[in-house]
C-alpha positions in Angstrom: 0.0 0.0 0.0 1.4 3.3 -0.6 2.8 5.4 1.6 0.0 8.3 0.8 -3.0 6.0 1.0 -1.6 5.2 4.6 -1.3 8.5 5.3 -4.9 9.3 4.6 -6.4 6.4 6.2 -4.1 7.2 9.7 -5.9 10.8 8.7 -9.7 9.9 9.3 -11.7 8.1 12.1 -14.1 5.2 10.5 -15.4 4.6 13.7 -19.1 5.1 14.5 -20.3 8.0 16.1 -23.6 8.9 18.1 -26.7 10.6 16.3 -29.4 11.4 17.7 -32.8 13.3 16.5 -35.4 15.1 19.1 -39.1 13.1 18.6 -42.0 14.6 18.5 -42.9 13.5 22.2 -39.8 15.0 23.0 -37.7 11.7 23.3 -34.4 11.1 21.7 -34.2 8.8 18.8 -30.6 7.3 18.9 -28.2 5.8 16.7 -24.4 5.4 15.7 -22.9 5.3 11.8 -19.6 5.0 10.7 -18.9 7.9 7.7 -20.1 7.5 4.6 -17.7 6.0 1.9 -18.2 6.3 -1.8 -18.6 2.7 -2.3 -21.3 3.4 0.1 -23.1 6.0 -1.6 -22.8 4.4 -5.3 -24.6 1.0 -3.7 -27.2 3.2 -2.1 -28.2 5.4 -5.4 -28.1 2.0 -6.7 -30.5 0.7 -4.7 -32.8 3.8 -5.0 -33.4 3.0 -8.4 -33.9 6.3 -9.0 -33.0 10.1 -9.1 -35.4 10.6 -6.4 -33.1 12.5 -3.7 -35.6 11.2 -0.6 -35.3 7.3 -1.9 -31.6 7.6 -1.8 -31.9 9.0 1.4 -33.7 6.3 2.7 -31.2 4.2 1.2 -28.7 5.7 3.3 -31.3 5.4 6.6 -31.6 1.8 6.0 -27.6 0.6 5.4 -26.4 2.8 7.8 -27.8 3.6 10.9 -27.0 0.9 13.7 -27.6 0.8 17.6 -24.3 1.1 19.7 -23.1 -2.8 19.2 -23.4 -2.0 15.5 -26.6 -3.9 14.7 -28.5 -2.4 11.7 -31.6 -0.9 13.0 -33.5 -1.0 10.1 -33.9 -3.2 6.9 -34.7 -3.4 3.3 -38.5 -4.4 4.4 -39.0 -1.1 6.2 -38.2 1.0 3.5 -42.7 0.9 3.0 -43.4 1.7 6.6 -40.4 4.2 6.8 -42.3 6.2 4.1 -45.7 5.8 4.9 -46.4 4.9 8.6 -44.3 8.2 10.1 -45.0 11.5 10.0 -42.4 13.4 6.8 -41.3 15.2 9.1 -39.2 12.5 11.8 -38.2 10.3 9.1 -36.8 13.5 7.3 -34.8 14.8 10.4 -33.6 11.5 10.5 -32.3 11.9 6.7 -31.4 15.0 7.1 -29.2 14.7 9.3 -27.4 11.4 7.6 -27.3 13.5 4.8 -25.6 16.8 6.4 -23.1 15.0 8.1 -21.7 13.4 4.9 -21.5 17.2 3.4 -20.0 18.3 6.4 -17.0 15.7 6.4 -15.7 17.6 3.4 -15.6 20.6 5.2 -13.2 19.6 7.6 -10.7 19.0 5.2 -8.4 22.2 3.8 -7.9 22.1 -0.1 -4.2 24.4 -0.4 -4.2 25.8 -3.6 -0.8 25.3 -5.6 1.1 28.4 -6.8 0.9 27.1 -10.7 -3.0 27.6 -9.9 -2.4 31.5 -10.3 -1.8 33.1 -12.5 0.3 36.4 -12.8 -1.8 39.2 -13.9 -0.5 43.0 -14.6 -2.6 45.5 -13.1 
C-alpha cells in the first residue's frame, strides 16, 4: 500500500459516532454510523433505483444507521413503513441529518491551492 493511502487512512476516524434526533414527544431517537464512503453512496443510489433524492436518502437510513453494538436498525422491508407509517417530518430529520453529516465531512478538510493555480496578472 502506498505510503500516501496510509497517510490518509491514519488521517480519518471510521469509527461510529452517536446521532441522535429530538421526537415529537420530546424523546431522543438514537443511533451510531460509521462515515459515509463512496462505495457506500454508489450502492445506495443503486439501490434507490432512481433520481429521487428522498429514496436515496432512505437508502442511506436503511444501510447505515445501527444501535451502539453495531446492529442495523433498520432493513430493506421497512423501506414501506419508513415512508408511509411516520410522519415526513421524523423520518426527514432523520435523513437529514445522515445526509448533512456526509456534506459536512468535506468541510473539515483544507484544499491548499498550488502556486501554478495562479496566474500572474498586470494590473
Amino acid at each position: 500500500m502506498s505510503s500516501a493511502l496510509e497517510r490518509l487512512k491514519k488521517s480519518v476516524s471510521m469509527k461510529p459516532q452517536r446521532k441522535a434526533v429530538e421526537l415529537p414527544d420530546g424523546s431522543e431517537f438514537e443511533y451510531w454510523m460509521t462515515p459515509l464512503t463512496l462505495a457506500e453512496r454508489s450502492r445506495a443510489q443503486k439501490q434507490a433505483k432512481s433520481d429521487d433524492a428522498t429514496d436515496f436518502a432512505l437508502q442511506l437510513l436503511v444501510s447505515k444507521a445501527t444501535d451502539e453494538n453495531g446492529a442495523r436498525l433498520f432493513n430493506a422491508g421497512d423501506l414501506a413503513e419508513l415512508r408511509n407509517a411516520l410522519p415526513a417530518n421524523v423520518v426527514e430529520a432523520l435523513m437529514l441529518q445522515l445526509l448533512a453529516d456526509d456534506a459536512g465531512e468535506d468541510e473539515d478538510l483544507d484544499p491548499k491551492p498550488s502556486q501554478e493555480n495562479y496566474e500572474e496578472t498586470d494590473s
